[in-house]
Backbone as ProteinMPNN parsed JSONL, in Angstrom:
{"seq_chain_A": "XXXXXXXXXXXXXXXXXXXXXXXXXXXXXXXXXXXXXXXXXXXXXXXXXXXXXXXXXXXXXXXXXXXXXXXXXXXXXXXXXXXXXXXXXXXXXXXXXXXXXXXXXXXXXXXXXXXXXXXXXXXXXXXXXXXXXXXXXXXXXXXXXXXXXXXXXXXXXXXXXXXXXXXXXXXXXXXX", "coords_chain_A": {"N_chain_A": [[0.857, -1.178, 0.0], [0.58, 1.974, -0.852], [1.581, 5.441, 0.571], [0.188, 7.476, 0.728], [-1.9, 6.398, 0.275], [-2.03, 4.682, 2.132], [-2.173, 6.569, 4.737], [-4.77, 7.326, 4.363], [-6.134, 5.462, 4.774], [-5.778, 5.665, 7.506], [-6.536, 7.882, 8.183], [-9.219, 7.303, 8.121], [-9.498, 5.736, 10.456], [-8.664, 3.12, 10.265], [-7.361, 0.379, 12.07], [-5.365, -2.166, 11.125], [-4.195, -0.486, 9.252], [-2.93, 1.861, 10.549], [-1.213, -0.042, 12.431], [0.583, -0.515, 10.124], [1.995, 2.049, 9.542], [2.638, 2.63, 11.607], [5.106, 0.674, 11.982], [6.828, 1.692, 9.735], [7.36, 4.242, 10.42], [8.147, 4.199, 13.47], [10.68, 3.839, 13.477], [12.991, 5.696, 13.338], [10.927, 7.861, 14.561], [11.462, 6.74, 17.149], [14.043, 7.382, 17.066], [14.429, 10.128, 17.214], [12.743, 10.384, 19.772], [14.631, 9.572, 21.098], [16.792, 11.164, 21.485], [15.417, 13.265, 23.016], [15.273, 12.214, 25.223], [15.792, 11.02, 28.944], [16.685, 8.314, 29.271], [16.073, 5.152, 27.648], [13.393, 3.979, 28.003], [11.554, 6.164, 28.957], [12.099, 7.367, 26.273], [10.694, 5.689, 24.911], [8.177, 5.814, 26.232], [7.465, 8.422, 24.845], [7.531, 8.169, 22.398], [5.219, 6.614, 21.94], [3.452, 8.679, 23.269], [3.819, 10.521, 21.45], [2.638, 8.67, 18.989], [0.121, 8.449, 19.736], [-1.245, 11.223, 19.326], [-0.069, 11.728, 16.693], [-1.839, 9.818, 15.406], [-4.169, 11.394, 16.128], [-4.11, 13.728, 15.303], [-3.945, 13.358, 12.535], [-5.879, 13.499, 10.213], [-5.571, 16.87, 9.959], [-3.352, 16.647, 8.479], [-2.288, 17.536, 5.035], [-1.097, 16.312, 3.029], [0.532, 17.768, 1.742], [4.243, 19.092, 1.227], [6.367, 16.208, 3.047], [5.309, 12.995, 4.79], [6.894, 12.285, 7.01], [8.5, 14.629, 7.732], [6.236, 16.139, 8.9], [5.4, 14.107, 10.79], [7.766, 13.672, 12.518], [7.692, 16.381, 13.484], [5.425, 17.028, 14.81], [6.279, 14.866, 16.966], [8.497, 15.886, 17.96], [7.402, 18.67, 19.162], [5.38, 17.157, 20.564], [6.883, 16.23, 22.447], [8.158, 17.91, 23.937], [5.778, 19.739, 24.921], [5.149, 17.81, 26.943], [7.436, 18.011, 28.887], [7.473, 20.549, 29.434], [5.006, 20.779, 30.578], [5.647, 18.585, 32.758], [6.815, 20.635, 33.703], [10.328, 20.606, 33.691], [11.199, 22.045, 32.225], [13.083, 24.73, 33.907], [14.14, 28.696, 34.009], [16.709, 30.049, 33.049], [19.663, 32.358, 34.045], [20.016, 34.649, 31.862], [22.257, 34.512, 29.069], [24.628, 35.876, 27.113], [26.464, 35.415, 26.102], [29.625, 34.57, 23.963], [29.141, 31.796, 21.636], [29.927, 28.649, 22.076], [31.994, 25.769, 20.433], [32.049, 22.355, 20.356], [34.758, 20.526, 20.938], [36.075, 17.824, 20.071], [38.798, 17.243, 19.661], [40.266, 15.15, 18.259], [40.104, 12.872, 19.82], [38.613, 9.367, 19.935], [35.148, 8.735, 20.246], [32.322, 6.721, 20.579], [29.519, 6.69, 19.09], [27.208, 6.045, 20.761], [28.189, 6.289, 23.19], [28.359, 8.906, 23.277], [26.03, 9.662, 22.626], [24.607, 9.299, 25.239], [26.066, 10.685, 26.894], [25.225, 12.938, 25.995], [21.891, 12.572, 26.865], [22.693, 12.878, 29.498], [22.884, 15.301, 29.756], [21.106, 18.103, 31.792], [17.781, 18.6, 31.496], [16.963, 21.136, 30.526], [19.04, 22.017, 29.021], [19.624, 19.84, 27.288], [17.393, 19.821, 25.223], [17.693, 22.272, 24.635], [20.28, 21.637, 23.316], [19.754, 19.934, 21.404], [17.737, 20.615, 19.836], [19.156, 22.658, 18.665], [22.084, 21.885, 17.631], [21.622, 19.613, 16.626], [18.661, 19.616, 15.439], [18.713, 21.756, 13.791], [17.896, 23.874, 14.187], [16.38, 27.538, 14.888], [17.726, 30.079, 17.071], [16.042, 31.846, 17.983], [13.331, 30.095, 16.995], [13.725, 28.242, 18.652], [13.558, 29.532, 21.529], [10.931, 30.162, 20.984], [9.462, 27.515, 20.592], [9.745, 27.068, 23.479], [9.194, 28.395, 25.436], [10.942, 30.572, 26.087], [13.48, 33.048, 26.139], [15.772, 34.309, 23.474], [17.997, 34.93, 24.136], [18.381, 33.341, 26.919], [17.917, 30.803, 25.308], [20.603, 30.509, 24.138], [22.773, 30.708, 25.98], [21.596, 28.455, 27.66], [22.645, 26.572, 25.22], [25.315, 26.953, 25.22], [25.895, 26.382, 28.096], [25.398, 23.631, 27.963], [27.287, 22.908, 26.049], [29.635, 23.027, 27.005], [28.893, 21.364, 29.274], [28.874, 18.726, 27.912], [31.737, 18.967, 26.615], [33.475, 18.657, 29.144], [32.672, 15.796, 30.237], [33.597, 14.904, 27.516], [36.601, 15.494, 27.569], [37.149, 13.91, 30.074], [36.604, 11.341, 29.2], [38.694, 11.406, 27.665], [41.071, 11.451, 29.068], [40.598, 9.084, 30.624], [41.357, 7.667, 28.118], [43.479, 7.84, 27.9]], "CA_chain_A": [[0.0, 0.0, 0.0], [1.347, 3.288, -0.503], [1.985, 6.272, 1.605], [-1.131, 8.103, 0.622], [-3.328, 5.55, 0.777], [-1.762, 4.283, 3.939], [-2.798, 7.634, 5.383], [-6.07, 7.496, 3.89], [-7.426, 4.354, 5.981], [-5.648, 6.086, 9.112], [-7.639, 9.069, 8.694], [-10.42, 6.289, 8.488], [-9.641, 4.527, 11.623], [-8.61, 1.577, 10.168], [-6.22, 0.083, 12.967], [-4.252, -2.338, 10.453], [-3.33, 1.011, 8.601], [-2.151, 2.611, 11.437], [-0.262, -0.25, 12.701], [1.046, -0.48, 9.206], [2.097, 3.203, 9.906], [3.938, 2.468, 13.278], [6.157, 0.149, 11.607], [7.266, 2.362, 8.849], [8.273, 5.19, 11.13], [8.39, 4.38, 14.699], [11.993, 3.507, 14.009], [12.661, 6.999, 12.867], [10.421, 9.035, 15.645], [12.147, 6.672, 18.127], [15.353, 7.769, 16.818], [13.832, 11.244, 17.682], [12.44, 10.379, 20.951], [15.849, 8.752, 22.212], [17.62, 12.568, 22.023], [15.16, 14.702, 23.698], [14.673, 11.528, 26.453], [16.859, 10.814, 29.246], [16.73, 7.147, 28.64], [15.192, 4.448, 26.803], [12.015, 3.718, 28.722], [11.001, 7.654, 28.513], [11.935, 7.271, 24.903], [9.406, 4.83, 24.659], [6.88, 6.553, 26.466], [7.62, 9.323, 24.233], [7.086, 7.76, 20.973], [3.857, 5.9, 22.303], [2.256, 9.463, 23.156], [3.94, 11.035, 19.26], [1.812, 8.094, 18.146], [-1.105, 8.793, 19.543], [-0.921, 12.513, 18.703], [-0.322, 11.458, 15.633], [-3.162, 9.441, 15.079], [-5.816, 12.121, 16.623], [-4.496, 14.444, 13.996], [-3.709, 12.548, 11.197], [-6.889, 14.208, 9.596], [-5.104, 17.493, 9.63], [-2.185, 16.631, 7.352], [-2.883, 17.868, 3.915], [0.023, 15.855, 1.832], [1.564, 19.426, 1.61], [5.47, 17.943, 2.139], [6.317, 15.084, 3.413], [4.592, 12.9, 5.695], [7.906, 11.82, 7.515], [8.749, 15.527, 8.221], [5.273, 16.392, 9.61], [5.116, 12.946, 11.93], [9.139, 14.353, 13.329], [7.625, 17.796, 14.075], [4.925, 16.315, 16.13], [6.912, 14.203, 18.003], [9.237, 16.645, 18.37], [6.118, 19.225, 19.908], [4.461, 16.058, 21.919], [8.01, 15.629, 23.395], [8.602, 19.303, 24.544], [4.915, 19.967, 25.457], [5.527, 16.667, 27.904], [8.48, 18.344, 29.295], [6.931, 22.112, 29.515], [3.468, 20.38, 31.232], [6.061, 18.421, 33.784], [7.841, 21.694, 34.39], [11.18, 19.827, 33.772], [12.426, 23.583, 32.022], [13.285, 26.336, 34.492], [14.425, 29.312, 33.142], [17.826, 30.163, 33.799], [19.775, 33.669, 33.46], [20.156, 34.921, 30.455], [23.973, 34.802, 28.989], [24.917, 36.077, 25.787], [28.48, 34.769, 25.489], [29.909, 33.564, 22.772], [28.977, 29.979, 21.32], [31.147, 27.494, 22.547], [32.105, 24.586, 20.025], [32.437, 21.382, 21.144], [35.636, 19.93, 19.846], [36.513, 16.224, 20.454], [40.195, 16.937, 19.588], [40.741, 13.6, 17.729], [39.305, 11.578, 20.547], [37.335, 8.53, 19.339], [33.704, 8.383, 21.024], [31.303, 6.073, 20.223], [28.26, 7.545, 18.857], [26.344, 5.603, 22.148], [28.867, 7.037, 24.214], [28.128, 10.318, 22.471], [24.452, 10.056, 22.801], [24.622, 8.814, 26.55], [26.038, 12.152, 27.498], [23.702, 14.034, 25.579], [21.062, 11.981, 27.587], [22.565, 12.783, 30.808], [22.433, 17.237, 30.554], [20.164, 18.647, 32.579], [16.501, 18.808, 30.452], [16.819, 22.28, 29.617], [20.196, 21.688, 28.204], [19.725, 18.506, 26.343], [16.474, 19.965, 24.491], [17.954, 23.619, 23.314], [21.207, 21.18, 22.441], [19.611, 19.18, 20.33], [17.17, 21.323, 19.08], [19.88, 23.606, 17.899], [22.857, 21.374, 17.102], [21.16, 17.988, 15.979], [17.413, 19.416, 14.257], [19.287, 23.027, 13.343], [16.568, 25.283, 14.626], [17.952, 29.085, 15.221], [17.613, 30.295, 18.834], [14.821, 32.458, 17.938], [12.392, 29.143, 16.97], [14.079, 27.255, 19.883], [13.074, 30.383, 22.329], [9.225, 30.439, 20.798], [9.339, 26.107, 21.392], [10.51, 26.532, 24.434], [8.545, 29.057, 25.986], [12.053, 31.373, 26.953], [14.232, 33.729, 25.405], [16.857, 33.646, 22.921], [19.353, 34.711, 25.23], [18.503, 31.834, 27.436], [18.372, 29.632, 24.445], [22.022, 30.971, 23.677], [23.151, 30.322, 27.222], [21.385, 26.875, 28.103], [23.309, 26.065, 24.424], [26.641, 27.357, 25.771], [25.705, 25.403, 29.062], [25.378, 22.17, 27.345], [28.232, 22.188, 25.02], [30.417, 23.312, 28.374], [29.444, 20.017, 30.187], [29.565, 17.895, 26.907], [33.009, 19.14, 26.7], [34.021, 18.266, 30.177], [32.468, 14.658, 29.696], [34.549, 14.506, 26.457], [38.014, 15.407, 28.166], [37.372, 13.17, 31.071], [36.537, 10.074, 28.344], [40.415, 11.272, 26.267], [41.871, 10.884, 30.312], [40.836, 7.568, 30.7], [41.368, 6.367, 27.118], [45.128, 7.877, 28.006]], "C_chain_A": [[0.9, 1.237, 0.0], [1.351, 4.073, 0.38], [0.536, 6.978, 1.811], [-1.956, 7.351, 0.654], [-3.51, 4.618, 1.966], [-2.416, 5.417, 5.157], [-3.861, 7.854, 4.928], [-6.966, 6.81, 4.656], [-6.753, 5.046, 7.274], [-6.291, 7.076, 9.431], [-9.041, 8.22, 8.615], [-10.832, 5.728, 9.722], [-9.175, 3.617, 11.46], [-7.25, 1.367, 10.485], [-5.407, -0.972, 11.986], [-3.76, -1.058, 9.66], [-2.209, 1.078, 8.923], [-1.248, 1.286, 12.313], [1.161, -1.029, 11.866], [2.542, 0.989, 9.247], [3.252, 3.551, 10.407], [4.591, 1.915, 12.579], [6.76, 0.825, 10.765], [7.656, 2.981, 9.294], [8.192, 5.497, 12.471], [10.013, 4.281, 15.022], [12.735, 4.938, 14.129], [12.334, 7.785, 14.019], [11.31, 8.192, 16.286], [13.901, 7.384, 18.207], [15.747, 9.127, 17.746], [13.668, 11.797, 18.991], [14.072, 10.562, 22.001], [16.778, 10.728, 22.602], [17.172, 13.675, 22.447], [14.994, 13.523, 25.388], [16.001, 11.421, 27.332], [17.16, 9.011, 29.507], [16.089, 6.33, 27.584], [13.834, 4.505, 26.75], [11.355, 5.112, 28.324], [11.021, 7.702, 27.095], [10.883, 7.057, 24.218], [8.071, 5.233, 24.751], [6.58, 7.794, 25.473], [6.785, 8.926, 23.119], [5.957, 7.216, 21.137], [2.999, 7.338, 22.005], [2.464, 9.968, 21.86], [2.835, 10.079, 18.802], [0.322, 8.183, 18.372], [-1.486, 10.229, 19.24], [-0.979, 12.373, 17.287], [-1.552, 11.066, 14.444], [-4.469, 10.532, 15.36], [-5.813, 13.17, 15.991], [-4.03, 14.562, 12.415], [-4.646, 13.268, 10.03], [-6.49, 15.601, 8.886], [-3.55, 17.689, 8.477], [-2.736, 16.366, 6.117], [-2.385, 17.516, 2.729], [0.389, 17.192, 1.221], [2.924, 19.064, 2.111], [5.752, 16.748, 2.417], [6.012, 14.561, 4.534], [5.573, 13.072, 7.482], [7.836, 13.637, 8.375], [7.445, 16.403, 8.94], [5.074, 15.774, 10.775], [7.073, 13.511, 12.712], [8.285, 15.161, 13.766], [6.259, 17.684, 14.894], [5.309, 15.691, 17.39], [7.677, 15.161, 18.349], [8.034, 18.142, 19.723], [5.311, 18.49, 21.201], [5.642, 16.521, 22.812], [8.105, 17.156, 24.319], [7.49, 20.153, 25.245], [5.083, 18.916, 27.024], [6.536, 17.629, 28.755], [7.714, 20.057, 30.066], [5.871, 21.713, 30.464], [4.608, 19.701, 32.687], [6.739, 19.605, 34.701], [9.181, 21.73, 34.887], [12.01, 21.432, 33.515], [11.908, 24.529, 33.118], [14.073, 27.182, 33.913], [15.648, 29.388, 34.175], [18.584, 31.675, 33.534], [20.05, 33.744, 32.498], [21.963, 35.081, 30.681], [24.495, 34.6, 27.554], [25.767, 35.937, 25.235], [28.425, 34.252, 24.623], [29.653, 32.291, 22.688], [30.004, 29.47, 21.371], [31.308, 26.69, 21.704], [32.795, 23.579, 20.736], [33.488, 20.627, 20.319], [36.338, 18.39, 20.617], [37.953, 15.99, 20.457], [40.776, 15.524, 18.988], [40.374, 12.91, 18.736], [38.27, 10.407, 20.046], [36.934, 8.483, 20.174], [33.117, 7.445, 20.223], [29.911, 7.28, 20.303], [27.34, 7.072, 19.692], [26.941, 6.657, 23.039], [28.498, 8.902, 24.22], [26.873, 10.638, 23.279], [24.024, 9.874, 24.226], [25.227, 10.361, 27.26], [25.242, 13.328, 27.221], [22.475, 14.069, 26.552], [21.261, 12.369, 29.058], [22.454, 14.43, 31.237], [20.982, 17.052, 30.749], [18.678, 18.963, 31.147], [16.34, 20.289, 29.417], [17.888, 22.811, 28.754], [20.201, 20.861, 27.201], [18.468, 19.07, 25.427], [16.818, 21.225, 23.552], [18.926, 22.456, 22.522], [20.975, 20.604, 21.15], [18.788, 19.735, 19.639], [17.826, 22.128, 18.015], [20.691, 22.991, 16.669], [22.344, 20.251, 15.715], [19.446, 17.935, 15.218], [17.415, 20.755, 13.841], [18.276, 23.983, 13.544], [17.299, 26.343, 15.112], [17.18, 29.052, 16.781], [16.265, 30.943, 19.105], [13.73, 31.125, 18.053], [12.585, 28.274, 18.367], [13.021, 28.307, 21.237], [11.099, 29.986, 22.221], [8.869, 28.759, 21.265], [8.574, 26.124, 22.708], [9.799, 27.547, 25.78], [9.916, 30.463, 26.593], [12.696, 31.976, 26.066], [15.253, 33.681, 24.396], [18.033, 33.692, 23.724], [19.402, 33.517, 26.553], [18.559, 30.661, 26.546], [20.1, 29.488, 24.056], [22.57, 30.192, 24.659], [22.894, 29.055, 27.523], [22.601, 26.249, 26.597], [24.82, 25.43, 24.826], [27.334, 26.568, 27.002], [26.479, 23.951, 28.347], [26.684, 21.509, 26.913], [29.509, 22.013, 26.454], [30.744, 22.17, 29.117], [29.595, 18.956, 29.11], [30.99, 17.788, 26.668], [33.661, 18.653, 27.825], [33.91, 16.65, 30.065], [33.562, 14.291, 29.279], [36.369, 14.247, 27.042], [37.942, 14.388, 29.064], [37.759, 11.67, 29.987], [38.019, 10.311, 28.141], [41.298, 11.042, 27.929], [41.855, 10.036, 31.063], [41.112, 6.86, 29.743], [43.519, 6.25, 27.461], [45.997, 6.769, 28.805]], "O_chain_A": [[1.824, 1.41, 0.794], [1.064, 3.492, 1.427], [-0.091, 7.001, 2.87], [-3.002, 7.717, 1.19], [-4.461, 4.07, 2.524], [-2.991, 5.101, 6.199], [-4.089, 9.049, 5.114], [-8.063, 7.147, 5.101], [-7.465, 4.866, 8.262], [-6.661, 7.343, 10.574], [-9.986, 8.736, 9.211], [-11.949, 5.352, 10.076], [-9.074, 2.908, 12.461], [-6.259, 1.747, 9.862], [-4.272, -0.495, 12.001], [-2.537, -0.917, 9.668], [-1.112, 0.785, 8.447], [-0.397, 1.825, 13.021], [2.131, -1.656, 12.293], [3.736, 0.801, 9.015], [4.248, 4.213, 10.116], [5.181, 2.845, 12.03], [7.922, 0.523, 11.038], [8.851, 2.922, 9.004], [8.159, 6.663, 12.863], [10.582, 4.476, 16.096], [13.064, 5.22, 15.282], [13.245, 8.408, 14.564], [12.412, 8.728, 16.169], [14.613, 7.72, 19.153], [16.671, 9.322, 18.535], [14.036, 12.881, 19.442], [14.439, 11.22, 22.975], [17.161, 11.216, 23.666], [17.762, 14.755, 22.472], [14.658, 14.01, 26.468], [17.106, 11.627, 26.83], [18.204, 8.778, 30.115], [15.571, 6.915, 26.633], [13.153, 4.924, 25.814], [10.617, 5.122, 27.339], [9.977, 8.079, 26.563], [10.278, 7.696, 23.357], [7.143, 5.156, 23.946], [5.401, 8.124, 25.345], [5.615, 9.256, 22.925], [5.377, 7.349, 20.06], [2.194, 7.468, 21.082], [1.522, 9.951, 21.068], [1.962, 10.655, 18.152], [-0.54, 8.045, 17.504], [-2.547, 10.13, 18.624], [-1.916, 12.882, 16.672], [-1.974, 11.535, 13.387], [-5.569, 10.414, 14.82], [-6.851, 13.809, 15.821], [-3.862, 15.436, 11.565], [-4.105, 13.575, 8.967], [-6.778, 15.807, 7.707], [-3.014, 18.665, 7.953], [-3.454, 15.395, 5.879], [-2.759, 17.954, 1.641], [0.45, 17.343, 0.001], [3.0, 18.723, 3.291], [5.066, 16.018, 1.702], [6.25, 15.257, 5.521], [5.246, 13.601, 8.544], [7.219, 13.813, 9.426], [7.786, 17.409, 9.563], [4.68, 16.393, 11.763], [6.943, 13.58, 13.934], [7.834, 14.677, 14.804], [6.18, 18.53, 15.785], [4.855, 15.882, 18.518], [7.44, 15.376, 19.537], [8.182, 18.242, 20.941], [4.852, 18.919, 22.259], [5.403, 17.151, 23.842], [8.09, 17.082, 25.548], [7.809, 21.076, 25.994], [5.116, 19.481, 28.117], [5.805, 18.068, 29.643], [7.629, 20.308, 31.268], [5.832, 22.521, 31.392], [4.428, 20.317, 33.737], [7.073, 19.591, 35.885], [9.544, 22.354, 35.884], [12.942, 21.913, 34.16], [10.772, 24.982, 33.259], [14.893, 26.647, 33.166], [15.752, 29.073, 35.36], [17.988, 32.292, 32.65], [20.465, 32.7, 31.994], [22.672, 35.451, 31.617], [24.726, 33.539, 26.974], [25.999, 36.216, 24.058], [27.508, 33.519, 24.253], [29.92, 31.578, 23.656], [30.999, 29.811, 20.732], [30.209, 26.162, 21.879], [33.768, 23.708, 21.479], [33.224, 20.156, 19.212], [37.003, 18.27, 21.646], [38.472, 15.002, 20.976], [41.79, 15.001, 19.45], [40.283, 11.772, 18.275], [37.105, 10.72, 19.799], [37.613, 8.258, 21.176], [33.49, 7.406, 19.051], [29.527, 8.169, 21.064], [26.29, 7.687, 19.502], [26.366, 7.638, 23.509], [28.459, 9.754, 25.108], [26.67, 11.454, 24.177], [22.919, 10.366, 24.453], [24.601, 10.945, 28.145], [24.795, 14.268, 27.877], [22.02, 15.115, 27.014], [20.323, 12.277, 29.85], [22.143, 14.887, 32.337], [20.097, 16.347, 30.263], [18.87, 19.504, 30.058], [15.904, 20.503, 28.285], [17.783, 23.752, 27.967], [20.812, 21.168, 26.178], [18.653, 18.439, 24.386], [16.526, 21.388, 22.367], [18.652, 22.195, 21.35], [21.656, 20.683, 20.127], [18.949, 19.417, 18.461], [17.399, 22.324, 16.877], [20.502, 23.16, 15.464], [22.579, 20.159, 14.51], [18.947, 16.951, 14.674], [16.324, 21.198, 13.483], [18.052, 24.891, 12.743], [18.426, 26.31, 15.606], [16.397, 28.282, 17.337], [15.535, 30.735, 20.074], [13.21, 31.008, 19.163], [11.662, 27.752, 18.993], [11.988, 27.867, 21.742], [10.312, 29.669, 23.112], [8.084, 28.612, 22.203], [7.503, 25.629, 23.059], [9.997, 27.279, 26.965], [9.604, 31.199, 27.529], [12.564, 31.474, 24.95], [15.799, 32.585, 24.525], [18.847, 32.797, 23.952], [20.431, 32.987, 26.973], [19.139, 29.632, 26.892], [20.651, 28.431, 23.746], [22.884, 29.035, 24.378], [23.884, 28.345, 27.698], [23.445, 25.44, 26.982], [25.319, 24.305, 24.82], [28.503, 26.208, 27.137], [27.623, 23.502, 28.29], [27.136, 20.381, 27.115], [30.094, 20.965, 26.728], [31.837, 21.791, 29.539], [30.514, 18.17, 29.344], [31.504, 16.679, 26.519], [34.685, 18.063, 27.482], [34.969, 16.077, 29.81], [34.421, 13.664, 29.899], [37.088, 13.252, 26.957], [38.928, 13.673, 28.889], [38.841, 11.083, 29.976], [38.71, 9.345, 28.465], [42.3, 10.335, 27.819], [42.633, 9.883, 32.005], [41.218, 5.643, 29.893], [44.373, 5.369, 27.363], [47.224, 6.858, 28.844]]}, "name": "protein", "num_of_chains": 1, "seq": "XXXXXXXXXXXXXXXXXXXXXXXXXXXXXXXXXXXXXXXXXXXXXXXXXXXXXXXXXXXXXXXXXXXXXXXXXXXXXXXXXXXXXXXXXXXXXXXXXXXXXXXXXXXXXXXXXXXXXXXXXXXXXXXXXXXXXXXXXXXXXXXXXXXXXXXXXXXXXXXXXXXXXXXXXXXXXXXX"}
C-alpha cells in the first residue's frame, strides 16, 4: 500500500493502517524520541504518546510535504509539550556569550557514548542542544518552542556544550 493511501485508511480509523504506519516510522520518531529523552524507557513513552498525537491528527495533514517531516515535528512538539506540562524547564539567566564549540580533539567516542552524554544534561540543556545542534533550529524558533528567550536559548546552548566538553576530556583521560 502506498503512503497516501496508507494515510487514507488512518484518517479512516482503520487500525491495520495505522499499525502499518507504526512500523514504517516508529523507528525513525524513536530515533527522535531517544535525544530529547533521558533514557530508553522515557523514549518509549515518548514515541507511544507522538503516536497517539499522531493518530488524533492525522486528519489534519494535507500531503503538503512530506509525511515523515510532519510525523518528526509532532513528536518533536508532543516531546517538549511533555516536558513544559512536567515543568522539567526552568528558566535560567540569560547569557549572551559567545557559542562554545564542542571539539573532540581527535578523541574517538562512540556515537552511544556520544548520545549517553547528551542523555545525561540537565533537560533544559539537552532539548535547546539538540534542538539547535542535531534538528538546526535558530535560537529564535528554539526560544518560541521553548517558551524562553533567545538569550537563554544561547546560554542553556553554551551550558550544554560546556558540560559535553568536560564529559569529552574526562573520556580522552581515561582512554590515556
Amino acid at each position: 500500500m502506498d503512503l497516501e493511501e496508507l494515510i487514507y485508511h488512518c484518517q479512516k480509523g482503520n487500525r491495520q493502517a495505522q499499525a502499518e504506519l507504526y512500523q514504517r516510522y516508529s523507528g525513525i520518531l524513536f530515533g527522535m524520541c531517544l535525544k530529547y529523552s533521558r533514557n530508553k524507557t522515557e523514549a518509549e513513552d515518548n514515541l507511544h504518546d507522538s503516536f497517539i498525537t499522531i493518530f488524533d491528527k492525522i486528519d489534519q495533514y494535507g500531503f503538503k510535504g512530506s509525511f515523515e517531516g510532519w510525523a518528526k515535528r509532532i513528536t518533536v512538539n508532543t516531546v517538549l509539550q511533555k516536558y513544559r506540562k512536567d515543568q522539567h524547564l526552568n528558566v535560567v539567566s540569560e547569557n549572551t556569550e559567545d557559542e562554545i564549540e564542542v571539539d573532540t580533539d581527535g578523541t574517538d567516542i562512540s556515537l552511544s557514548t556520544l548520545l549517553g552524554y547528551i542523555q545525561e544534561l540537565p533537560h533544559k540543556y539537552r532539548l535547546t542542544f539538540n534542538l539547535y545542534v542535531l534538528d538546526g533550529y535558530s535560537h529564535k524558533e528554539i526560544s518560541e518552542m521553548l517558551g524562553t528567550s533567545t538569550g537563554t536559548s544561547k546560554s542553556n546552548l553554551a551550558r550544554a556544550k560546556a558540560i559535553l566538553r568536560e564529559k569529552i576530556e574526562k573520556t580522552k583521560i581515561n582512554i590515556a
